[in-house]
C-alpha positions in Angstrom: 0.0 0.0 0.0 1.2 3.4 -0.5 2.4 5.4 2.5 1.1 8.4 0.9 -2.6 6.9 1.0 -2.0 5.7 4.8 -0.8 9.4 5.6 -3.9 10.8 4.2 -6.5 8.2 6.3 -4.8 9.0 9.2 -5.0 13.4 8.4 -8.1 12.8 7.2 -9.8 10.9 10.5 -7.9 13.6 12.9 -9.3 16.3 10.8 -12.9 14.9 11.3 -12.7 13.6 14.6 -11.2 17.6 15.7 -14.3 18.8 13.4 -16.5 16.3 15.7 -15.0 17.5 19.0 -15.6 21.2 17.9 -18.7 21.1 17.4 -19.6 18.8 20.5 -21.3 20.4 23.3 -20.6 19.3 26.6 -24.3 19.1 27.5 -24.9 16.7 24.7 -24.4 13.0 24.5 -23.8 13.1 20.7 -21.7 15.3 18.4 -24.5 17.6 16.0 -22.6 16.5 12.9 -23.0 12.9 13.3 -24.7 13.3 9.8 -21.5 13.8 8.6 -19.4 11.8 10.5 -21.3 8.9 9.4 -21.7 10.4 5.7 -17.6 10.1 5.7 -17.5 6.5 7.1 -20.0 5.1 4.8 -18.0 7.0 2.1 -14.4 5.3 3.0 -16.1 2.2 3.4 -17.3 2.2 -0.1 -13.9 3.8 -1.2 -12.6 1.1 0.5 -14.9 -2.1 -0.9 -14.1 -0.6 -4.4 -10.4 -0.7 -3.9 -10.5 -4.3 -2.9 -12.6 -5.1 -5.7 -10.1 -3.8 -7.8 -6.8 -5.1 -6.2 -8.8 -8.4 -6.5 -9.3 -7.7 -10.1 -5.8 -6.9 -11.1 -4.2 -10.1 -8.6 -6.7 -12.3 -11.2 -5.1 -10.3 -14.8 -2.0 -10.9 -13.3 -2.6 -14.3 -12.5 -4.3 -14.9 -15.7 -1.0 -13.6 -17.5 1.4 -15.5 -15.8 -0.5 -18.7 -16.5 -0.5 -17.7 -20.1 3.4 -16.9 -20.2 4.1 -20.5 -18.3 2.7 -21.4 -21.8 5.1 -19.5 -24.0 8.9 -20.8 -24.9 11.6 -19.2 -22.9 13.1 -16.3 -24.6 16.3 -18.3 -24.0 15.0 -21.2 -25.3 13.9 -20.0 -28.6 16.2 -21.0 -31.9 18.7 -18.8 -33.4 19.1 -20.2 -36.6 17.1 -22.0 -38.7 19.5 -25.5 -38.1 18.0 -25.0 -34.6 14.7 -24.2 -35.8 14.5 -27.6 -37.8 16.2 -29.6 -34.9 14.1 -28.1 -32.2 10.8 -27.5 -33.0 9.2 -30.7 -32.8 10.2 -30.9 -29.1 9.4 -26.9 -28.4 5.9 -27.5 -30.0 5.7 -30.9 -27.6 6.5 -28.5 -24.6 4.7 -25.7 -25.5 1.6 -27.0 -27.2 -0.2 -23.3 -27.0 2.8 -21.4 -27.9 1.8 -20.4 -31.6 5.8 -19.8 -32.5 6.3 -23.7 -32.7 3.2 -23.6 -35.0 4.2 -20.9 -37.2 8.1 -22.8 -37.6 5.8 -26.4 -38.5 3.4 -24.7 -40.8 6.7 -22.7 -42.7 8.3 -26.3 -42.9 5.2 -28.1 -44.2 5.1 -25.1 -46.8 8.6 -25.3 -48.1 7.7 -29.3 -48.5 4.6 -28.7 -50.4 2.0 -29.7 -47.8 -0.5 -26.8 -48.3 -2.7 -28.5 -46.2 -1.0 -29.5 -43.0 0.6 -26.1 -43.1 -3.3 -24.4 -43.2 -4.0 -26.5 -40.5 -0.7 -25.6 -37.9 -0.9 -22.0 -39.2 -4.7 -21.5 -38.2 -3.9 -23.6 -34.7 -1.1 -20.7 -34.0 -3.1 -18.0 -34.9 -5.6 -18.8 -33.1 -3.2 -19.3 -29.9 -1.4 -16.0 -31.5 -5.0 -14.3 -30.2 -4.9 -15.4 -27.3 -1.4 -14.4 -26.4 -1.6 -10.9 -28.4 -0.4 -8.7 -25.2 2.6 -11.2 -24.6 4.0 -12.1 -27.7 5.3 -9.4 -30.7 2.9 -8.0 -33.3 5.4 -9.6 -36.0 4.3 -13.5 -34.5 1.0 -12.6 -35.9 1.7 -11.0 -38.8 3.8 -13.9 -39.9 1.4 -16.6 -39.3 -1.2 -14.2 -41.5 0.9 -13.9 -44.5 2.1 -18.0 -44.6 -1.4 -18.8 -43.8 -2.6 -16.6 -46.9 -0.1 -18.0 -48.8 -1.2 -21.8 -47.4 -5.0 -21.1 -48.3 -3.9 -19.5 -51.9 -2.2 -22.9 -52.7 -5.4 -24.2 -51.1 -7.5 -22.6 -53.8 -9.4 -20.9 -51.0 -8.4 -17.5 -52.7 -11.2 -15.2 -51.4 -10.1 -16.6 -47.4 -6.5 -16.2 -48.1 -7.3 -11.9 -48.9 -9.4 -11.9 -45.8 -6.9 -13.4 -43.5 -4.2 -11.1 -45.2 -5.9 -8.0 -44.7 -4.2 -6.8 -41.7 -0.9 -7.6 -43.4 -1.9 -5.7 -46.2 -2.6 -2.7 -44.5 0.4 -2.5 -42.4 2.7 0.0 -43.6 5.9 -0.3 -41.7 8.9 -1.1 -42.3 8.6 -4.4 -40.9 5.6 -5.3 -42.6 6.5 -4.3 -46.2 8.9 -7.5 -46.8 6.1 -9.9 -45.8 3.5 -8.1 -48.3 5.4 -8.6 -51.2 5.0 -12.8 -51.3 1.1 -11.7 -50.9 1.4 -9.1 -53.7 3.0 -11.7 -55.9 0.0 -14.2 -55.5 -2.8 -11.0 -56.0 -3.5 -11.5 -52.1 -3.0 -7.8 -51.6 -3.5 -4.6 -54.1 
């Protein structure tokens, strides 16, 4: 908690309770602006309930995310080159089963082998794990899974699905993005 909010409860009550005590008489059993005094305690009780409720809230994001980045490969474990890629990512995808990387390097293999439709099938799985993860993995994950998938469906003859699953690819404009257009360009995907 923050010692800032624990200074301010504690200036705050010895403000009232000196309000209280001012405005006591002696020949009265009650304070006259008990109105208030309770008015204030009903009001940091609710300031109170609703900070709970939302400490309670963030511990279950924050649980929720940690859960989700058990699921993701290690930074340290991820392949540097592509001989690593090849030689690791049957056992990564075993270990990782929701990490959509492992999918995305399966589905690239399967399309540099010709399988058009194992690589549809691994590329869809990732993306939709890719959702899933979108706050804890980079934009570019996603991006690439959209343009090999694209490319998957277009050798699938499903050309009207491969433009609609390339359409955030295509309307990227960043530096990043402009390399993975042009396979997309080159099959009519994007304008």
């Amino acid at each position: 908690m923050d010692y800032g909010a624990h200074l301010g409860g504690v200036l705050g009550g010895t403000l009232m309770g000196l309000i209280l005590l001012g405005n006591w008489p002696d020949t009265e059993r009650l304070p006259r602006l008990r109105w208030l005094a309770a008015g204030m305690a009903a009001a940091g009780l609710i300031a109170a309930l609703v900070t709970a409720a939302m400490v309670a809230n963030s511990v279950i994001k924050l649980r929720h995310e940690v859960d989700l980045r058990a699921m993701l490969i290690p930074n340290s474990q991820l392949p540097r080159t592509d001989a690593e890629m090849k030689s690791q990512v049957e056992s990564l995808a075993a270990r990782y089963p929701r990490d959509p990387r492992p999918r995305l390097l399966r589905g690239l293999a399967m399309l540099d082998a010709g399988d058009s439709a194992g690589a549809e099938r691994e590329l869809r799985a990732g993306l939709a794990d890719a959702e899933i993860m979108k706050n804890l993995l980079p934009p570019r994950v996603e991006v690439l899974l959209r343009t090999n998938l694209a490319i998957a469906l277009y050798g699938n003859s499903q050309k009207a699905e491969a433009r609609t699953i390339a359409v955030p690819v295509c309307q990227l404009d960043t530096a990043e993005s402009r390399p993975m257009r042009v396979p997309l360009k080159s099959i009519g995907v994007c304008d």
